[in-house]
Structures are given as structure tokens and as C-alpha cells.
C-alpha positions, -999 to 999 in steps of 0.1 A, spaced: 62 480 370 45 488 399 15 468 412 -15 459 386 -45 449 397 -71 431 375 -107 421 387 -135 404 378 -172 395 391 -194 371 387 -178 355 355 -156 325 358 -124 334 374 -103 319 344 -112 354 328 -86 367 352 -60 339 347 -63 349 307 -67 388 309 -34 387 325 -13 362 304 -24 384 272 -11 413 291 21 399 300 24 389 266 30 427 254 48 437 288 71 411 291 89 421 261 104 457 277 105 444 313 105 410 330 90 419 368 53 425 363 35 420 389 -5 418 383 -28 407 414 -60 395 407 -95 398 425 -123 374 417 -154 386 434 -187 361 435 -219 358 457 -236 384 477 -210 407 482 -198 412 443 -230 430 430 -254 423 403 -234 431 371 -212 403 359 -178 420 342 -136 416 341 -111 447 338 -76 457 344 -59 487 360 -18 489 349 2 515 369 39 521 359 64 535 381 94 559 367 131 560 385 116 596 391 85 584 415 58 595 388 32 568 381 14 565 349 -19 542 344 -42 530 322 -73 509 326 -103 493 306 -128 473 315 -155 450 298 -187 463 280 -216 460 308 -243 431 293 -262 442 266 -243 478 262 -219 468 228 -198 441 214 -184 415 235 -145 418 245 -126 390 250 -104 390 279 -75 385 256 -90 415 240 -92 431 270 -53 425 283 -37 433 249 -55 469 243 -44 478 284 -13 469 277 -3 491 247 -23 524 262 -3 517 294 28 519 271 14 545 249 13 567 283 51 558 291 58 572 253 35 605 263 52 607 298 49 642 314 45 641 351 7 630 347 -11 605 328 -36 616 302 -67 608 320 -56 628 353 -41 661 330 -75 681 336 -73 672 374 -38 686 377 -44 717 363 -76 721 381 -58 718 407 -32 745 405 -64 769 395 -75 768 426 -42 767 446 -23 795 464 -20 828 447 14 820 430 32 804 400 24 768 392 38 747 365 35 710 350 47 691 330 21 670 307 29 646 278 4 661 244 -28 673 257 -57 648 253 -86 664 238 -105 660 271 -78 686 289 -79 711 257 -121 713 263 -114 715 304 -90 741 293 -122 761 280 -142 754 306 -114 768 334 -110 799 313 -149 805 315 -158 794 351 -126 810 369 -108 835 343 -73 815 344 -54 812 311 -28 791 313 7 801 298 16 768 272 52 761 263 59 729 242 90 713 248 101 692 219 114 655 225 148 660 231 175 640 245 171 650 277 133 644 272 122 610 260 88 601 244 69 621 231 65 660 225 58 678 263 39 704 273 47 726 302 17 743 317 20 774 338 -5 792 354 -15 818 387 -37 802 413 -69 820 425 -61 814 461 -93 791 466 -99 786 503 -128 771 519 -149 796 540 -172 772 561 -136 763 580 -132 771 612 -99 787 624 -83 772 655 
């Protein structure tokens, strides 16, 4: 694991102290050396809306980092979490991202391939994990604002691939430069 940071403002700072222990709790089991840092934030300086989270980020043996995070309902906007809550539920989507694996989390697939869209004019390819329904509607929305189509090959979970199903994702930059830059 690599370092996990939880936080939490103007609440008592034993919501830290148990956000983590319930995390551990799941983690522990597949790997002993977790390291979670905590931030406690009061006063002036921490703002006005009280609140806990946690941020997990996972390191592979290949350097690619996979992360989830949550964080508390704001005061008055839904149920209550408990920190215990909290700590479990990052846990097992931090470990439901290590199942998906690909060379980017879920949450940053749409910025990957937004990314090669507007790189160099040449091939491109990714590996992703299953497609959250977020990329397959950002999908859409490259196709209409800048004409790319990507070409989509799944790769079935092999021995050679653990986890789940994979998805490679190939496409043809549009060259995107900024004009305003000036050329020395």
C-alpha cells in the first residue's frame, strides 16, 4: 500500500482514530503494511463545514496507482455515516479497483482517454479495467465534441491478466496544441 491519507475538520479527532481502525480491519487481511496518515484540522484555518473522509491509494509491483475515496455527507444533505461506515465502504471500493485493475482507476478512465484525444497525431492505447458508466457517456461526448471513436478490444481475464475483464482503448490523437504559446 502506498500512502493513505484520511482527514477530518472540525469534528472530534477520534473520528480519525476510528475511520482508520475500520479500514485496517478489511485491509489487513491481504496485506499487513498499511500505512494511513491522518490530518485533523480545527479553528480558523479548517473552514466552516464540519466533516471526516478517507483517500486509499494502492501501489502495483508495476508503478500504477489505483485509489478510491469517500467522504461524509455535508450537514443536513442525507443520512449520517458513521466513521466505521465510512472506513469499511473505502476499503472494499479500494479493493474492488485492484480486482478491475487496468492501468487507471475508474474515476480517472474519462481523463485518460481525454487525454490521448487531444495528444499528438498518432496511435494511443490503454489499458482500463470494465468501463464505468461515467467513461461510456464521456465516450459519447468525445465522439460529438471532437469526432474521435475509439477502437475497443476486451481482453478477457486471463492468466496473464488478473482481476477482472480489460479493456484496451486505442485511438488517433487530434494533435491539440495551444495557439496563444509563444515560440522561443
Amino acid at each position: 500500500m502506498k500512502s493513505n491519507f484520511r482527514y477530518s475538520v472540525r469534528v472530534s479527532p477520534q473520528m480519525a482514530n476510528r475511520i482508520v481502525d475500520s479500514a485496517r480491519s478489511i485491509l489487513n487481511k491481504f496485506i499487513p503494511d498499511i500505512y494511513i496518515y491522518t490530518d485533523h484540522m480545527k479553528g480558523v484555518s479548517s473552514g466552516k463545514s464540519p466533516g471526516f473522509g478517507l483517500s486509499l491509494v494502492a501501489e502495483t509491483t508495476n508503478g500504477t496507482f489505483l485509489s478510491a475515496e469517500l467522504a461524509s455527507n455535508p450537514q443536513g444533505q442525507g443520512a449520517a455515516v458513521l466513521p466505521e461506515d465510512l472506513g469499511r465502504n473505502c476499503a472494499k471500493l479500494l479493493l474492488e479497483e485492484i480486482y478491475r485493475g487496468g492501468c487507471v482507476d475508474s474515476t480517472n478512465q474519462s481523463l485518460a482517454l481525454l487525454l490521448m484525444t487531444l495528444g499528438q497525431q498518432d496511435v494511443s492505447k490503454v489499458l482500463l479495467g470494465p468501463l464505468s458508466p461515467y467513461t461510456i457517456e464521456f465516450l459519447r461526448h468525445l465522439k460529438s465534441f471532437f469526432q474521435i471513436m475509439f477502437k475497443i478490444e476486451t481482453k478477457p481475464c486471463g492468466e496473464e491478466l488478473k482481476g477482472g475483464d480489460k479493456v484496451l482503448m486505442t485511438c488517433v490523437g487530434i494533435g491539440f496544441s495551444n495557439l496563444s504559446k509563444t515560440l522561443k
